[in-house]
N, C-alpha and C positions, 0 to 999 in steps of 0.2 A: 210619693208621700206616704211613708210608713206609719202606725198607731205607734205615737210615741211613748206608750202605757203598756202595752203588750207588745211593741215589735211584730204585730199583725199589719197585715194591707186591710182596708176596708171591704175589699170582695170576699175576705173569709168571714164577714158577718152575715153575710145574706145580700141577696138583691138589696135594691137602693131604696124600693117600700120598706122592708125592713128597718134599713138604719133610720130611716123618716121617722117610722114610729117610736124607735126608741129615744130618740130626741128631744130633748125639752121644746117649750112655745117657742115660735118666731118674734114675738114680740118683745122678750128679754135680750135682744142682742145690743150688746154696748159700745160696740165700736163703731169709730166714723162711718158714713154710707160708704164711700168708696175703697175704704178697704175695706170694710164686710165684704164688699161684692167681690172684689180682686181674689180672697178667701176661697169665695166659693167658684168662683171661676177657677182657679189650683185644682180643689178636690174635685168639682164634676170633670176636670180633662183625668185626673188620676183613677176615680173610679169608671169611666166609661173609655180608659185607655183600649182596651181589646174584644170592645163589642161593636157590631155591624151596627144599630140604632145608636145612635149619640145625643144625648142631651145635653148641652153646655149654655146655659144664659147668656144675657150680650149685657155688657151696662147701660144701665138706664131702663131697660126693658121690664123686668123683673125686682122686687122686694126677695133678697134673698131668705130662705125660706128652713132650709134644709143645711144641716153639717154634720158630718162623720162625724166618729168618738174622736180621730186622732187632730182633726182638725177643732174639735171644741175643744181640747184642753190648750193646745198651741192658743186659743184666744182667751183663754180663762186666764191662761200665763200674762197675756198683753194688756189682760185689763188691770188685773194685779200691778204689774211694774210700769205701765205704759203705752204706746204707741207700736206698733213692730214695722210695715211695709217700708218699703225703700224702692224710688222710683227712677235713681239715678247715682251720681257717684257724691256731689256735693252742693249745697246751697248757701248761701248768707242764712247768719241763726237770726235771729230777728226777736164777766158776765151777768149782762144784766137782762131784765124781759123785755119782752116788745112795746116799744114805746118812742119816746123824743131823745135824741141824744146831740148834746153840745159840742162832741169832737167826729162829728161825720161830714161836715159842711166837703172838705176835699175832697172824699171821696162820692158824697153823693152830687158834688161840679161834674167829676167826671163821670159820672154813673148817669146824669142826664145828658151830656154830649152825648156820648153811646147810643143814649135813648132817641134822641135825636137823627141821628144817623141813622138809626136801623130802621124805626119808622119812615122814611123815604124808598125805603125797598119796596118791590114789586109784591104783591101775593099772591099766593099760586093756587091753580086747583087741581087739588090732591083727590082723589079717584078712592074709592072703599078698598077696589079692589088689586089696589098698585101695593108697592113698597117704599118707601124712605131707604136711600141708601147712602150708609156712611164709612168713607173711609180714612182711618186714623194708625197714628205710629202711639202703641203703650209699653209702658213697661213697671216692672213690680217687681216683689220679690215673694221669695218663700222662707216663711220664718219659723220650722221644724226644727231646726238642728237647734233652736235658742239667739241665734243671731241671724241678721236679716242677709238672704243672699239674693243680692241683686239677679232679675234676668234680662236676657239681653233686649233689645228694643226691637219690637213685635208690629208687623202689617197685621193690620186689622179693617177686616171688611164685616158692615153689618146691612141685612135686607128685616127691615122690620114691616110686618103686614100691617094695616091701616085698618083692616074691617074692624068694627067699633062694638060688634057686637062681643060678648065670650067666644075666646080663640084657642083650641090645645094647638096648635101650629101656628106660631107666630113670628116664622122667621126665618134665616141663616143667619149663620155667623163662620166666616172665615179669617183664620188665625196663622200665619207662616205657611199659608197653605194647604192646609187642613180646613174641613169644613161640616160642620153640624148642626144639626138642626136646632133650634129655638122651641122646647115646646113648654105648656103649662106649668108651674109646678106639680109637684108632687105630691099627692091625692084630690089635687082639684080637678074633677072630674067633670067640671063644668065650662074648665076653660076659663080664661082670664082677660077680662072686658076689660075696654080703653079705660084708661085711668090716671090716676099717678103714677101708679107701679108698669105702668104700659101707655108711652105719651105718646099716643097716636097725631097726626096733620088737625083729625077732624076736634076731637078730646083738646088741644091745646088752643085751637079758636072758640071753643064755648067756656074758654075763661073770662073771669073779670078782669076788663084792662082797664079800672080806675085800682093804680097802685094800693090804695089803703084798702080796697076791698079784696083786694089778688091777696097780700099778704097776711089779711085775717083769714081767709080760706086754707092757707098755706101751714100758718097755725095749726089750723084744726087736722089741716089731713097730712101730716108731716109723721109718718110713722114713730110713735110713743119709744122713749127706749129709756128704763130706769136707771138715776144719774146722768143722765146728758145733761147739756144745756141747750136748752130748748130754738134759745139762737143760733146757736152754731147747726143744728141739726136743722133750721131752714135756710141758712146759709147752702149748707151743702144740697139739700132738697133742690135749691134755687139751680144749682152746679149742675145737679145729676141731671138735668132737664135741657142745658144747653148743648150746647155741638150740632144737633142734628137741624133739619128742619124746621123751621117754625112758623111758624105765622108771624109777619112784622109788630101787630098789634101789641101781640104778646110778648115776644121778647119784649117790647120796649117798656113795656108793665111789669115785666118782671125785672129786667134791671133798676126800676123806680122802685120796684117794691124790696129789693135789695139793700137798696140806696137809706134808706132806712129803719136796717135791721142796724142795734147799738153793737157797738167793736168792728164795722166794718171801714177799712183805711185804705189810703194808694198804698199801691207796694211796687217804689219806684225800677227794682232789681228782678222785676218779675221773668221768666220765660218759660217756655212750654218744653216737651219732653223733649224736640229738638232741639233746643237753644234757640229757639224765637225770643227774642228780645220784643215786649211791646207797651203800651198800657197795661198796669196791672192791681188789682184789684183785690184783697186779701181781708180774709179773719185768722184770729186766734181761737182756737181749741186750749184754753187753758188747763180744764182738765187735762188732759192727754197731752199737754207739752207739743202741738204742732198745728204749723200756718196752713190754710188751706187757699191758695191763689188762682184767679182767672186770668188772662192773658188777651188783648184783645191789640190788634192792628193799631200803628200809629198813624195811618192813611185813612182807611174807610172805617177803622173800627169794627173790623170782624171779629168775632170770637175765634180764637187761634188756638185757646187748648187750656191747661190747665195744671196744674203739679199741687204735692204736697210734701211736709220737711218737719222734719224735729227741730222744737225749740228750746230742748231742754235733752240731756243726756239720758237717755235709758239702756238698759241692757245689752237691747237691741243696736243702739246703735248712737253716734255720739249725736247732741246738737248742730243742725246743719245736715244731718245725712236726709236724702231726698225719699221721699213716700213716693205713691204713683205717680205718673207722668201721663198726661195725654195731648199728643198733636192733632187737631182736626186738619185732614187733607182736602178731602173732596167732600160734597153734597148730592145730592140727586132724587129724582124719583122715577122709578124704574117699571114696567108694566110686568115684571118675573122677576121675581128669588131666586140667585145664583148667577144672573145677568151683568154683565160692565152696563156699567149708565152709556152711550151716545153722546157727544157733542152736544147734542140739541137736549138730551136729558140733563147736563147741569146745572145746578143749580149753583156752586159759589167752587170753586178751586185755588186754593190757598196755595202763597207764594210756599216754599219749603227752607228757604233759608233767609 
């Protein structure tokens, strides 16, 4: 990924404190959660391409924080004309505040069977000083060149640490076989405590599981981004939380508290980054012209993964082209970072086709 302003690489600016600083806030960033993150998962593989230390975030782990010159203008272009990521080859094209909404009733029928279901699962106990391990198929793209170029569909292994307290080492993350390390952002020098931005086993059981009170908290701590809508950005909040481990409690509060967020609908055509066909479960990003979907088992109703698409043509790319992709594989909790889960260590293994 080149500065597409200068035709510089980012390592000719300086070390990565450097570009840190010359950065505007974290908190102006205007694009959906999951491509922000996909973003900065691109520039940290591009800028720690040829160094022995690796830093590369894992999604969900981290609030992205940090982006080169060349990758803030590539996003200043997307917010201007639109959406950019592409998460696959093709989909079906297909705001108000938090409140009561008359056309949720389908979706929140099904958003309580879900609820339903998952509340019958077991809960487990998760150790400080274990990991959550998650293995999934993603895929994205890179949108430098002005039009979005799919990549190809990516093994992904992630060992997230559980200690609850501030953490600079919080993890692995394994990518097509490559493997790096997880650590704090960048000048937090204190390390980064269980939270939102880091949903720890322990951090997701001291939520509130009466829905109406989960979903006002979620309000509140749903990272601020000027011109969002403020729904779709707990929507995806709700998103960026699923896949891994959970507490039953909590999922099943969280898809209640979902369930009546306004604009959320079935989305009977839904599938995940492998073509998982299953229950599906969608909003609109109206601003930005694209659906963002969950996928969940027609059997037990597991969460199966996720995808996002244009619903409107931009630049980038026509309506119907696909944003990210994720298939959730495996579950686990593991006693070491960089370990295979055990038999006896899984937690849920998901059919693949």
């Amino acid at each position: 990924m080149n500065d597409s302003a200068t035709g510089a690489s980012p390592e000719r600016h300086g070390d990565r404190e450097e570009i840190a600083r010359l950065l505007p806030a974290p908190a102006d960033w205007d694009l959906p959660r999951e491509q922000h993150l996909r973003h900065k998962d691109l520039l940290m593989h591009h800028i720690d391409h040829d160094q022995v230390a690796r830093t590369r975030p894992a999604r969900r782990l981290l609030r992205p924080a940090v982006l080169a010159p060349a990758t803030a203008l590539a996003l200043a272009c997307a917010v201007t004309a639109g959406i950019t990521l592409t998460g696959g080859d093709r989909a079906p094209a297909g705001t108000a505040s938090h409140g009561a909404a008359t056309d949720m009733q389908p979706a929140a029928a099904l958003l309580d069977r879900i609820s339903d279901a998952t509340e019958t699962r077991a809960d487990l106990k998760v150790r400080d000083d274990q990991f959550v391990y998650t293995r999934e198929k993603t895929r994205g793209a890179d949108l430098t060149s002005g039009k979005a170029v799919l990549s190809p569909l990516m093994d992904r292994e992630v060992w997230a640490a559980q200690e609850p307290g501030p953490q600079r080492k919080l993890g692995l993350i394994r990518e097509d076989g490559e493997t790096f390390p997880i650590n704090a952002e960048l000048g937090d020098t204190e390390g980064t405590p269980a939270g939102i931005n880091r949903p720890t086993y322990g951090w997701l059981s001291s939520l509130p599981t009466d829905p109406d009170k989960l979903l006002t908290y979620l309000y509140a701590k749903t990272p601020q981004a000027d011109g969002r809508e403020r729904d779709q950005a707990v929507f995806e909040q709700i998103g960026s939380l699923l896949g891994g481990v959970m507490p039953p409690r909590t999922a099943a509060a969280l898809y209640r508290a979902a369930a009546k967020i306004p604009g959320v609908t079935p989305a009977p055509q839904a599938r995940d980054a492998i073509g998982r066909k299953g229950l599906g479960i969608a909003r609109d990003d109206t601003r930005y012209g694209i659906r963002t979907e969950w996928v969940f088992d027609k059997q037990d109703y597991a969460f199966l993964g996720s995808r996002s698409y244009l619903t409107k043509d931009a630049p980038y790319g026509k309506a119907g082209t696909l944003l990210s992709g994720v298939a959730e594989l495996e579950h686990a909790i593991v006693d070491e970072a960089g370990r295979q889960p055990t038999d006896t260590q899984r937690t849920q293994t998901t059919r693949q086709s």
